[in-house]
ZALODO-357463 format. One record per residue (C-alpha): z, x, y. Coordinates in pm, 1 decimal, padded with zeros to 6 digits, m for minus. Each point is the difference from the previous one (the first is absolute). Example, Ala and Ser with C-alpha at 12.3 -4.5 7.8 and 13.67 -1.06 7.14 Angstrom:
% ZALODO-357463
00780.0;01230.0;m00450.0
m00066.0;00137.0;00344.0
//
This chain:
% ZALODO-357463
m01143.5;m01441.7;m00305.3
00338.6;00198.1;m00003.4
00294.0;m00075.6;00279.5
00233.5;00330.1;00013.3
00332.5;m00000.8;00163.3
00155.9;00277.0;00145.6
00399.7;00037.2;00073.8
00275.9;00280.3;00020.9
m00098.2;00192.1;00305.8
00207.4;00057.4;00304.3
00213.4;00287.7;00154.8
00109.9;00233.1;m00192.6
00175.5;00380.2;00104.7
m00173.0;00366.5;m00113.6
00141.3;00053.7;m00356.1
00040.4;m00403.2;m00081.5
m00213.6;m00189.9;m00280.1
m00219.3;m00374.9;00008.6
m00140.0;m00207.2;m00233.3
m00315.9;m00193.1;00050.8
m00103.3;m00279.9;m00142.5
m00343.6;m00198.3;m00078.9
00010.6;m00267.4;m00149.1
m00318.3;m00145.8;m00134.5
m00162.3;m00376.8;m00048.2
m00345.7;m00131.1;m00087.6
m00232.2;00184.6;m00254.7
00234.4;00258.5;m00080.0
m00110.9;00005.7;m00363.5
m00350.0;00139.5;00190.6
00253.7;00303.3;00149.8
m00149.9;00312.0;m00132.2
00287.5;00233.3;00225.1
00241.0;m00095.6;00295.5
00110.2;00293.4;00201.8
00128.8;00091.2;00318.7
m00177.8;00169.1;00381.1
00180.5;00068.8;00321.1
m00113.5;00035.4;00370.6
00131.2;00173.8;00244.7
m00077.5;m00013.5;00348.9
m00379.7;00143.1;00117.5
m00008.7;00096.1;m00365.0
m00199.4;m00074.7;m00286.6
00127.8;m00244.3;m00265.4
00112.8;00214.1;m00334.2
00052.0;m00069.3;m00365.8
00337.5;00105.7;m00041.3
m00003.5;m00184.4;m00399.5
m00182.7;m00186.6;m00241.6
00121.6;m00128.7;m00311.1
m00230.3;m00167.8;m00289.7
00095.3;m00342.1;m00139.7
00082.1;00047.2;m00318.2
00212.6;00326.0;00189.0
m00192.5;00271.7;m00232.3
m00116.1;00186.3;00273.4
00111.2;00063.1;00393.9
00028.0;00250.3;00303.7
00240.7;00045.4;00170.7
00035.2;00201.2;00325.2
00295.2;00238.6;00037.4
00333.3;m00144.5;00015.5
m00045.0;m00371.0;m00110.2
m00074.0;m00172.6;m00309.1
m00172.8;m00281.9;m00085.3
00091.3;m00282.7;m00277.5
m00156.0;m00329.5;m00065.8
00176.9;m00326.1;m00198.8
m00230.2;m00171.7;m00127.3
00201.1;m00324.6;m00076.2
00065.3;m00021.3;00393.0
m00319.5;00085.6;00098.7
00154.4;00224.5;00225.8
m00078.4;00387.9;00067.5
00270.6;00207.8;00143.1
00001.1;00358.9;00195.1
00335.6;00142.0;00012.5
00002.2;00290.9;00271.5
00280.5;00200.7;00010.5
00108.4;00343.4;00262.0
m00232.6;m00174.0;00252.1
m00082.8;00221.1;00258.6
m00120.2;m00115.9;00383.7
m00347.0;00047.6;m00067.5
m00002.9;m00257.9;m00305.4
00036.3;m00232.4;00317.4
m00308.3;m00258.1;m00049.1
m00108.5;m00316.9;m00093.0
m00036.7;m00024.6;m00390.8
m00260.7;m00244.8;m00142.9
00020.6;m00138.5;m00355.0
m00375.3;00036.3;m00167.6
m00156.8;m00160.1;m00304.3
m00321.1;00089.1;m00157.1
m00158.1;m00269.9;m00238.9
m00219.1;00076.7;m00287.6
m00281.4;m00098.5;00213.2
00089.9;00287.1;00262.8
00094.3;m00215.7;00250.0
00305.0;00104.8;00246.9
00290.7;m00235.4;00107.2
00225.2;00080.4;00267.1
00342.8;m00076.1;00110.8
00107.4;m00106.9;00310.3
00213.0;00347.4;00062.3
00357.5;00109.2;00049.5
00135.7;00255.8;00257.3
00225.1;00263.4;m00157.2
00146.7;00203.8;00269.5
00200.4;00326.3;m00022.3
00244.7;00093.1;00267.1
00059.6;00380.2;00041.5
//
């Protein structure tokens, strides 16, 4: 079992900058990546970056970039020249070893024109 913890969203203007954070407990050492998906209203949820644990490998989806600190536990996507339609709710993900998914609860980001 893994608990993930989401914080750092809220309102932010066109051309501004967040940082999320997830913050991890329970069998992290079974993490194989953490990464990040948003929703936005009557849309599909969308990877927008995954990062591995040991941070050899991630994706990253135009403007933001994804780190990971291992001695916190804690995954971090820094957006920056956010744009309106970045407006969503972004969920913190972890994949174990064993392929199974873990969800955050979610955290609104929303972009003012």
């Amino acid at each position: 079992q893994v608990q993930l913890v989401e914080s750092g969203g809220g309102l932010v203007q066109a051309g501004g900058s967040l940082r999320l954070s997830c913050a991890a407990s329970g069998s992290i050492f079974s993490i194989n990546s953490m990464g990040w998906y948003r929703q936005a209203p009557g849309k599909q949820r969308e990877l927008v970056a995954t990062i591995t644990r040991d941070g050899s490998s991630h994706y990253v989806k135009g403007r933001f970039t994804i780190s990971i600190d291992n001695a916190k536990n804690t995954v971090y996507l820094q957006m920056s020249s956010l744009k309106p339609e970045d407006t969503a709710v972004y969920y913190c993900h972890a994949r174990l070893r064993s392929w199974d998914d873990y969800w955050g609860q979610g955290t609104q980001v929303t972009v003012s024109s």
